[in-house]
Backbone as CSV, one residue per row, in Angstrom:
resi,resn,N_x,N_y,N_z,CA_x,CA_y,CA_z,C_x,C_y,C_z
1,UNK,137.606,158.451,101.828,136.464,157.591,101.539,136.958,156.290,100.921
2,UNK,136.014,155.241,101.015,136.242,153.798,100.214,136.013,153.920,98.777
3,UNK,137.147,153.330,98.366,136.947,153.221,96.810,137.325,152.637,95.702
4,UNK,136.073,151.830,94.656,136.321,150.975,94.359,137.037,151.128,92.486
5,UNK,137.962,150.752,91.870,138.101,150.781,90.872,138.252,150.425,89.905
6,UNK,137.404,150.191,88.560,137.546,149.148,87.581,137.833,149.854,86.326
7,UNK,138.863,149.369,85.819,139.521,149.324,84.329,140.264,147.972,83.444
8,UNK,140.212,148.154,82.446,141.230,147.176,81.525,142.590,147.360,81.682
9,UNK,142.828,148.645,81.783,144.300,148.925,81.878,145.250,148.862,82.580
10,UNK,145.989,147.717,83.135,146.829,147.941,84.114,147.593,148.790,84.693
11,UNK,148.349,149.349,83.488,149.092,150.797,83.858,148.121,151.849,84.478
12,UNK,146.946,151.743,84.067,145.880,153.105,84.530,145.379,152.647,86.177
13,UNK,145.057,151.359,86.019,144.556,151.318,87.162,145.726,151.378,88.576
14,UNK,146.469,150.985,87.801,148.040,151.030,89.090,148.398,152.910,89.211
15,UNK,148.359,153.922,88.509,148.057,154.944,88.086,147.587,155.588,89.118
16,UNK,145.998,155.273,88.965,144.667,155.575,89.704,144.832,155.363,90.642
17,UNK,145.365,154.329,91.208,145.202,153.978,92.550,146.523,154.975,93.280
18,UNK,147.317,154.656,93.063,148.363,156.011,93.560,148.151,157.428,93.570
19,UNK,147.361,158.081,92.409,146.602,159.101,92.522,145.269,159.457,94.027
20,UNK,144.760,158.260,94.147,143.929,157.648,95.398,144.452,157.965,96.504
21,UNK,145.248,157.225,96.732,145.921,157.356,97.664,146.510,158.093,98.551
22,UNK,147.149,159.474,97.278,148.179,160.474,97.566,147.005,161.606,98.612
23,UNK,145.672,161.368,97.755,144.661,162.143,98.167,143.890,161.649,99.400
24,UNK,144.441,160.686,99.948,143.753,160.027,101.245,142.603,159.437,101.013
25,UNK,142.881,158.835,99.781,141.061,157.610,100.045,141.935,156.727,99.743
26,UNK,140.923,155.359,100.727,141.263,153.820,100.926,140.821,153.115,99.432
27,UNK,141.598,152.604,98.593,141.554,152.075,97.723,141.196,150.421,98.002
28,UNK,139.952,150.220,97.936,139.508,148.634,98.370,139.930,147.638,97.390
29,UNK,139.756,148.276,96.401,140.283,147.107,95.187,140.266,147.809,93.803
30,UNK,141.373,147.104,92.896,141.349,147.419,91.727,141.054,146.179,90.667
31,UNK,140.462,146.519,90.217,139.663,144.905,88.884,139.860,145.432,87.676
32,UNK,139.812,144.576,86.682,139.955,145.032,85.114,138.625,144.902,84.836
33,UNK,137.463,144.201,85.364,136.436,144.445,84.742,135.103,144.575,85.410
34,UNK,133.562,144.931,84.893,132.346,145.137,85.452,132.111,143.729,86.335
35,UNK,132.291,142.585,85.686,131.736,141.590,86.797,132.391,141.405,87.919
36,UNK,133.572,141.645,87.916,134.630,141.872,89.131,134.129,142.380,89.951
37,UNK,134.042,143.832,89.498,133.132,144.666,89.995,132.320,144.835,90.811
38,UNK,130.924,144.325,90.259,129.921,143.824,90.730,129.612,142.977,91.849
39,UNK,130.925,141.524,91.977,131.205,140.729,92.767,131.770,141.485,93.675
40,UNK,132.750,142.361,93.705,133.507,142.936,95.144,132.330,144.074,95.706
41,UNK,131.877,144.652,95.125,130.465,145.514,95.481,129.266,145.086,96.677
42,UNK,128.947,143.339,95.946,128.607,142.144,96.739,128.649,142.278,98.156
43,UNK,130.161,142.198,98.140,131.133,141.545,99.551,131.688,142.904,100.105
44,UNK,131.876,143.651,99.514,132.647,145.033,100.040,131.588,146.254,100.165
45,UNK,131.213,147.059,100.723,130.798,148.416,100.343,131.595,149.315,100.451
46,UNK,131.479,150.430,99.068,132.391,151.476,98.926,131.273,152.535,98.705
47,UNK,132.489,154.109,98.778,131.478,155.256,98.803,131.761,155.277,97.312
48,UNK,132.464,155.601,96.700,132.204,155.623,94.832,133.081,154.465,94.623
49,UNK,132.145,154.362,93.215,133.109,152.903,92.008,133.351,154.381,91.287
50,UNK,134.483,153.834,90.789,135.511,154.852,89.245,135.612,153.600,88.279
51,UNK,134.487,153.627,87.168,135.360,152.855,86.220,135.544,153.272,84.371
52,UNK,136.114,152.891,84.137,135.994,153.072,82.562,135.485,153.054,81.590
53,UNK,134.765,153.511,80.767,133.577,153.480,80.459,133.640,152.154,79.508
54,UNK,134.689,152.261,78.653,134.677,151.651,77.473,135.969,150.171,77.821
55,UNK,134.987,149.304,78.682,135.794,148.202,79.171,134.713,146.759,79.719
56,UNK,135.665,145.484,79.247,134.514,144.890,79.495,133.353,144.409,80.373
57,UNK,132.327,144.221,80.358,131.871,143.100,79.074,131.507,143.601,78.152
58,UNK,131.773,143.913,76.919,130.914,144.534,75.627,132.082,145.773,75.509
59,UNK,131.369,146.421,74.341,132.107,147.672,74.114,132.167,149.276,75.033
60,UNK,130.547,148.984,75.501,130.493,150.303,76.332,130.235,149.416,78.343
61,UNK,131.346,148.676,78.785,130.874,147.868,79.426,130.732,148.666,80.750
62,UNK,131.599,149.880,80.916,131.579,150.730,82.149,129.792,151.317,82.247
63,UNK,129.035,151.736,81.123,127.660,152.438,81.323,127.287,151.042,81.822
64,UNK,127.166,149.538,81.117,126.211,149.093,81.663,126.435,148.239,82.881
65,UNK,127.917,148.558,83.957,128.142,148.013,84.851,127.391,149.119,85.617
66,UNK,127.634,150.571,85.519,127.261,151.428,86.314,125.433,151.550,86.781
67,UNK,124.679,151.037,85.307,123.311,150.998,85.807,123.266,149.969,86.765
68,UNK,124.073,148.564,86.622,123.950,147.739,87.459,124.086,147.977,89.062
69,UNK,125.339,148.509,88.890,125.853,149.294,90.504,124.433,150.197,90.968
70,UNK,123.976,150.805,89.792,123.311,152.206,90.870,121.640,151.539,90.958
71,UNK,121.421,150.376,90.290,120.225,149.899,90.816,120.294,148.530,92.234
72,UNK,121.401,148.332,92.116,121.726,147.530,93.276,122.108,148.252,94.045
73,UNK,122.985,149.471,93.907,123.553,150.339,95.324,123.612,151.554,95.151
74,UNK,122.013,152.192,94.979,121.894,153.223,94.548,122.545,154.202,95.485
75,UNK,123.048,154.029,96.861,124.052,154.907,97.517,125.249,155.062,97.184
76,UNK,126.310,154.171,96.631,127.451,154.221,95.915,127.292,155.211,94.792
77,UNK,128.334,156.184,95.006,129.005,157.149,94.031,129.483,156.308,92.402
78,UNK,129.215,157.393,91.530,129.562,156.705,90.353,130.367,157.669,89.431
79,UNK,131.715,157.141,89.474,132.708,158.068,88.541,132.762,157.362,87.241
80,UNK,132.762,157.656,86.065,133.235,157.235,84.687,133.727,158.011,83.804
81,UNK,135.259,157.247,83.578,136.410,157.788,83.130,136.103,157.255,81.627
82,UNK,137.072,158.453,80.355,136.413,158.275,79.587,137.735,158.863,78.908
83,UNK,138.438,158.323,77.759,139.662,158.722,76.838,139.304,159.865,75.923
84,UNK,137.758,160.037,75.719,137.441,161.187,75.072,136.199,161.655,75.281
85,UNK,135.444,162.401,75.317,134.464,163.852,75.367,133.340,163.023,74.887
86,UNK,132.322,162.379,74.865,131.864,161.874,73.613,130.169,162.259,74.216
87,UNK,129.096,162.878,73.720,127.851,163.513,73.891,127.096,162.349,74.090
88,UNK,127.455,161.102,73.709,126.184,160.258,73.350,126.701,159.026,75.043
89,UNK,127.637,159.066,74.896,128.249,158.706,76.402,127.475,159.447,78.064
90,UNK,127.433,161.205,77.544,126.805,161.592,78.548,125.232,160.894,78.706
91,UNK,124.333,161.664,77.678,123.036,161.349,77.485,122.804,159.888,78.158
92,UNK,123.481,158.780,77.774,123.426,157.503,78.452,123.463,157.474,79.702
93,UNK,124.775,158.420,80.453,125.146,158.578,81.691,123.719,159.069,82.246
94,UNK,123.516,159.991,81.841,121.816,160.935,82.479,120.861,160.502,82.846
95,UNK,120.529,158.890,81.926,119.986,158.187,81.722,119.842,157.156,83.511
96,UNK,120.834,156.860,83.548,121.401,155.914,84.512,121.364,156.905,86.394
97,UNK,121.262,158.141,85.906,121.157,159.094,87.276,121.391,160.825,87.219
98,UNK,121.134,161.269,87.797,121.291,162.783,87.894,122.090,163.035,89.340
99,UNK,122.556,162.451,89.839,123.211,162.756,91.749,123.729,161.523,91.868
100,UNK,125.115,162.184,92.952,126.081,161.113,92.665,126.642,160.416,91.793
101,UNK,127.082,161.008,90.513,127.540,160.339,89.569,128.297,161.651,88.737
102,UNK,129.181,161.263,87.816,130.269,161.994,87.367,130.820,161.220,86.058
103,UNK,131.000,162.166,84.930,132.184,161.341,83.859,132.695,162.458,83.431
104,UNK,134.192,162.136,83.571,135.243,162.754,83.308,136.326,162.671,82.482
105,UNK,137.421,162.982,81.869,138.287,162.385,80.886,139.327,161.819,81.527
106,UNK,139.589,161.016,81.268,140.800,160.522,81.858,142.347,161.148,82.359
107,UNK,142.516,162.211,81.394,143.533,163.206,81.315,143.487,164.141,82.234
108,UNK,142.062,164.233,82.367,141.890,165.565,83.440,141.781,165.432,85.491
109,UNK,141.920,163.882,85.011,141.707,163.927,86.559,143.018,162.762,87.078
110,UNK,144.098,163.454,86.050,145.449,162.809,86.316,146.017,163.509,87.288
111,UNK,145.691,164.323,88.289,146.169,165.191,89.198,145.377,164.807,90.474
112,UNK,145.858,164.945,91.734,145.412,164.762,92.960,144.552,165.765,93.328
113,UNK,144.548,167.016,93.040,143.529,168.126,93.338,142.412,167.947,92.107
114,UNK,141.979,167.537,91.468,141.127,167.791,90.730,140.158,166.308,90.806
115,UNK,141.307,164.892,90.739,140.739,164.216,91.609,139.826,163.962,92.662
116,UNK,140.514,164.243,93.780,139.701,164.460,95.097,138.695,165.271,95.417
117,UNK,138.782,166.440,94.423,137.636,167.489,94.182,136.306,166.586,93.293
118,UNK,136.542,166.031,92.524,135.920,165.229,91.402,134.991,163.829,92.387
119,UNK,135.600,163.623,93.560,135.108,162.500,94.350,134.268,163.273,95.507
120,UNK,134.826,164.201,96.026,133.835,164.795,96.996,133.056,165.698,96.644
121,UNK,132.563,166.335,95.227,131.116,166.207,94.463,130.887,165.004,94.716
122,UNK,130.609,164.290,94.205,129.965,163.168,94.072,129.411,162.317,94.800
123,UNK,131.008,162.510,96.286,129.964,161.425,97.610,128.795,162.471,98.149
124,UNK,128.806,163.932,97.678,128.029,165.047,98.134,126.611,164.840,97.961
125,UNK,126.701,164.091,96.599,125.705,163.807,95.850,124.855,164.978,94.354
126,UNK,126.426,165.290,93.994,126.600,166.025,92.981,126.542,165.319,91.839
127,UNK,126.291,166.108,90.382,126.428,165.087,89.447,127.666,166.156,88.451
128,UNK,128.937,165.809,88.131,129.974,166.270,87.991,130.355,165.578,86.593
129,UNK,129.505,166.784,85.614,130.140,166.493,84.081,131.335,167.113,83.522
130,UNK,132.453,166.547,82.857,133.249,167.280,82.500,133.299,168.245,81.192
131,UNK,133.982,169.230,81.950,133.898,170.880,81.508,133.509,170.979,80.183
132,UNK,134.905,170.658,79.287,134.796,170.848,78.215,133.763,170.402,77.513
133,UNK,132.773,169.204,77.905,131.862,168.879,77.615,130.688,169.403,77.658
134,UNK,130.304,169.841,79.052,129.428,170.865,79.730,129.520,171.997,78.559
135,UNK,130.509,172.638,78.441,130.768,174.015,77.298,130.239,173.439,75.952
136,UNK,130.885,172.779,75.825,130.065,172.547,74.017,129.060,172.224,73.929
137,UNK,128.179,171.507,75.044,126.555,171.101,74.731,125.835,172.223,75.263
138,UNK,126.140,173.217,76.358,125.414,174.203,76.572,125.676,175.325,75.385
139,UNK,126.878,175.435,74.979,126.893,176.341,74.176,126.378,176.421,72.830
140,UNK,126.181,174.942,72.084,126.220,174.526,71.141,124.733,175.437,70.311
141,UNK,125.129,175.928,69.044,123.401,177.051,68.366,123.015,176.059,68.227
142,UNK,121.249,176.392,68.729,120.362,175.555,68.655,119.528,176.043,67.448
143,UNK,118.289,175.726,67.225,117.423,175.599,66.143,116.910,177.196,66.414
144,UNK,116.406,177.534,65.369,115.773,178.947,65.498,115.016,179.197,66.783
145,UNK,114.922,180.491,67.607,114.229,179.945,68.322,112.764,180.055,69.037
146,UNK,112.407,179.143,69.828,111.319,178.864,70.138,111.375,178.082,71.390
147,UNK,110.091,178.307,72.245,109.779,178.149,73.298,110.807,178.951,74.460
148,UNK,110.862,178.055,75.555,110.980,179.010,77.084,112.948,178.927,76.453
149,UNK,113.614,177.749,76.147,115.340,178.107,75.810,115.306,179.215,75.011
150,UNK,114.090,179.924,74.311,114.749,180.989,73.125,115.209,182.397,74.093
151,UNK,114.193,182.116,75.471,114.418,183.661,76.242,115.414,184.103,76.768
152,UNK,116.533,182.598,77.059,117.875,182.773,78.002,118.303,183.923,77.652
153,UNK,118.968,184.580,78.171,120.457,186.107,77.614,121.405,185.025,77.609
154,UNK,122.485,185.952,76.898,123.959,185.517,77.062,124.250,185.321,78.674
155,UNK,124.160,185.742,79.275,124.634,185.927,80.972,124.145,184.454,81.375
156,UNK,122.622,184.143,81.211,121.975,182.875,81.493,122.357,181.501,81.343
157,UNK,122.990,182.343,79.749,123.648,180.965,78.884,125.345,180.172,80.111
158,UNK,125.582,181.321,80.424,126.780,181.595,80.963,126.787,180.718,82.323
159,UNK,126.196,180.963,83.052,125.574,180.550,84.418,124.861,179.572,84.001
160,UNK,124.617,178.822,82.921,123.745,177.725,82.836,125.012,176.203,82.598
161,UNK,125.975,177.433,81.757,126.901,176.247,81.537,127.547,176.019,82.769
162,UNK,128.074,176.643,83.488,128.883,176.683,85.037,128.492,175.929,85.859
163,UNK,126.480,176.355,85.692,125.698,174.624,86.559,125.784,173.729,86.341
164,UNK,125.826,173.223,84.679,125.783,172.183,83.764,127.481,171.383,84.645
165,UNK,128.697,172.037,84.964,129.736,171.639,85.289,130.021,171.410,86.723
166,UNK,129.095,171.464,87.513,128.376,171.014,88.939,129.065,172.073,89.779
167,UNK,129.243,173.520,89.311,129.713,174.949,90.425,128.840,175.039,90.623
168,UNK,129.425,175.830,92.281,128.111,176.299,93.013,128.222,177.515,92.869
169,UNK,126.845,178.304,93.761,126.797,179.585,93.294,128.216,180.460,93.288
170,UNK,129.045,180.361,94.415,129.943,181.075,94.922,130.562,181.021,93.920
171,UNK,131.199,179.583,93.317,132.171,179.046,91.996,131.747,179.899,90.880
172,UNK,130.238,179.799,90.385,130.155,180.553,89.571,129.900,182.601,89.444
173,UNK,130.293,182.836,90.263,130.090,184.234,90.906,131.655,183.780,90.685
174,UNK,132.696,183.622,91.157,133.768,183.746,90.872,134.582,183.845,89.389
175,UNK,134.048,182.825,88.582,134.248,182.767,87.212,133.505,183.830,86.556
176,UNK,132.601,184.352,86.558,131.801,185.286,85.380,132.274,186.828,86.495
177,UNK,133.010,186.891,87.777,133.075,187.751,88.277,131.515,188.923,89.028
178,UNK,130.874,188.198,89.298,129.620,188.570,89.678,129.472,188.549,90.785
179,UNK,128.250,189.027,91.495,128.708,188.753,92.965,127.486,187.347,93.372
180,UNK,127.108,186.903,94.657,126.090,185.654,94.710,125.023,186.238,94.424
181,UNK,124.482,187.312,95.201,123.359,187.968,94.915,123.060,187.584,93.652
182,UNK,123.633,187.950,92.793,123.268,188.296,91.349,123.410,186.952,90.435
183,UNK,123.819,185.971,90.981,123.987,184.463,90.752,122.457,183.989,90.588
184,UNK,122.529,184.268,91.835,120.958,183.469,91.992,119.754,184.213,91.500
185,UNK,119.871,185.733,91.630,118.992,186.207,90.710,119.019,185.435,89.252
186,UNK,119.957,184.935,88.113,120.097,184.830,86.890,119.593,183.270,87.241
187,UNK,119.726,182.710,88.105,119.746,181.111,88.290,118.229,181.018,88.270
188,UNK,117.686,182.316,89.193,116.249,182.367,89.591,115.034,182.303,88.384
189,UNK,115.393,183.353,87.136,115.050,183.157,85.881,115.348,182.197,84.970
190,UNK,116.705,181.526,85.484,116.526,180.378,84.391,115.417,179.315,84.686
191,UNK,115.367,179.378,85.808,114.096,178.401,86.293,113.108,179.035,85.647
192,UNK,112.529,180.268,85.772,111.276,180.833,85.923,111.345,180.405,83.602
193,UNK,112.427,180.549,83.158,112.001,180.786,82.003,112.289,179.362,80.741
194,UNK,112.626,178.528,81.919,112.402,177.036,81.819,111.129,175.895,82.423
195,UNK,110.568,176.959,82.738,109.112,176.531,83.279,109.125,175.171,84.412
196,UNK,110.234,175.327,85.312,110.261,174.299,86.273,109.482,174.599,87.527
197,UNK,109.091,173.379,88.156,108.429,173.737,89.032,108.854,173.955,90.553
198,UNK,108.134,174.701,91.206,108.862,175.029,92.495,109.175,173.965,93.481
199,UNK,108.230,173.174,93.645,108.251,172.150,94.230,109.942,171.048,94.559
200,UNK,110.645,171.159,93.756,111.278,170.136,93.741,113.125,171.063,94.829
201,UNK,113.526,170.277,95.466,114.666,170.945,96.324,115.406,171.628,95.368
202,UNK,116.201,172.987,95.794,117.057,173.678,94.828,117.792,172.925,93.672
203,UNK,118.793,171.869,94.437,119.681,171.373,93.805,119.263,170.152,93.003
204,UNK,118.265,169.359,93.015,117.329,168.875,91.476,116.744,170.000,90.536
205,UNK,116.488,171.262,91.476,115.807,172.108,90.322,117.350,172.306,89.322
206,UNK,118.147,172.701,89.695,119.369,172.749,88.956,119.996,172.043,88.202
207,UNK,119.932,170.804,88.352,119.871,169.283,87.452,119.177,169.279,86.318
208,UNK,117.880,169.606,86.822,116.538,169.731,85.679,116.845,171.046,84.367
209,UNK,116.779,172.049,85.366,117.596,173.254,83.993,118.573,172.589,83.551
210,UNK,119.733,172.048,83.963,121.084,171.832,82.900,120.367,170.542,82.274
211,UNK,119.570,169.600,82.109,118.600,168.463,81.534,118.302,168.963,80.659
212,UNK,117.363,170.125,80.912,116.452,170.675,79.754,116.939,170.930,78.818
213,UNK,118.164,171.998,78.655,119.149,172.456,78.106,119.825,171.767,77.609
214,UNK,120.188,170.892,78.046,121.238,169.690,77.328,120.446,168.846,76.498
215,UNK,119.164,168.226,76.632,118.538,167.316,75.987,117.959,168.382,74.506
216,UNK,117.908,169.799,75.052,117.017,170.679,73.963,118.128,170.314,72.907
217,UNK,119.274,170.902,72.848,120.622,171.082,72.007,120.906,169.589,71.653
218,UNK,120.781,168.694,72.306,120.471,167.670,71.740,119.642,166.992,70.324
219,UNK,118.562,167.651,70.781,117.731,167.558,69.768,117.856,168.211,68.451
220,UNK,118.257,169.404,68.865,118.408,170.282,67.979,119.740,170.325,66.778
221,UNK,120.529,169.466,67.710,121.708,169.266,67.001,121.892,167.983,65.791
């Protein structure tokens, strides 16, 4: 796939792009910053921008290049790389889209397989939060409890975080060792006991549970 990439860092972005590469996507351009960006976006179309979160213009300049990108090209994929884990980074991200979009740590997607895995979520039209992150906000004790999050089981909790990290059923039937059947049964109640409605395609209903969940612990935290 085409792909576009913006950072401050020279070493990273020269980095990145060889990482790109090794994995067979066309690297259209590399820029140090959002207006760059923006301008080659213009003139070029790509299937995802990758950029950094915390680069200019401003301090958090990657979130507010990315709303820019995804209201001008709401088909372009949106990766944002990130030196650390940070909760208030996601929530912003959430903010800006639920599909096609991804933030990840920088460290973790220093490898060509995890990479290229990390990009084809996304042109899928996945939304691909990273793990360790996913784990601590789903897991995180919430407030005493109350309402439809107090009913989850442990198992729910389990399969809620695995969605929260954009696996599919099979992925998560593999990790908790379960079989699919029994995936989607637990997936089936988290809906039913998150009070979502039927109406909406599987894979937003699945967005919406890991939302709920994430914004609840949010609050709560």
């Amino acid at each position: 796939m085409d792909v576009a990439v913006a950072d401050d860092g020279a070493l990273f972005r020269e980095g990145l792009e060889l990482l790109l590469s090794a994995a067979g996507h066309e690297v259209v351009a590399c820029v140090e910053d959002g207006a760059r960006l923006l301008d080659l976006l213009a003139r070029t179309p790509v299937d995802v921008a990758i950029m950094d979160i915390r680069m200019p213009p401003g301090l958090d300049g990657g979130l507010q290049t990315a709303e820019r990108v995804r209201a001008r090209y709401p088909d372009v994929g949106l990766l944002l790389l990130s030196q650390h884990a940070e909760a208030h980074y996601l929530f912003r991200l959430l903010e800006i889209g639920t599909e096609r979009i991804g933030y990840r740590l920088k460290d973790q997607v220093a490898g060509v397989a995890v990479l290229a895995d990390t990009l084809v979520r996304i042109a899928a039209g996945e939304i691909v939060i990273e793990p360790v992150l996913a784990a601590t906000l789903v897991d995180r004790p919430s407030q005493p409890a109350r309402g439809p999050l107090a009913n989850l089981t442990d198992r729910e909790r389990a399969v809620l975080r695995l969605m929260g990290e954009g696996r599919s059923n099979t992925g998560i039937a593999t990790e908790l060792f379960l079989s699919v059947k029994s995936v989607e049964k637990h997936i089936a109640s988290i809906f039913a006991k998150l009070n979502l409605p039927t109406e909406p395609a599987a894979h937003h209903r699945r967005v919406l549970a890991v939302l709920t969940y994430l914004r609840s612990n949010r609050m709560a935290g």
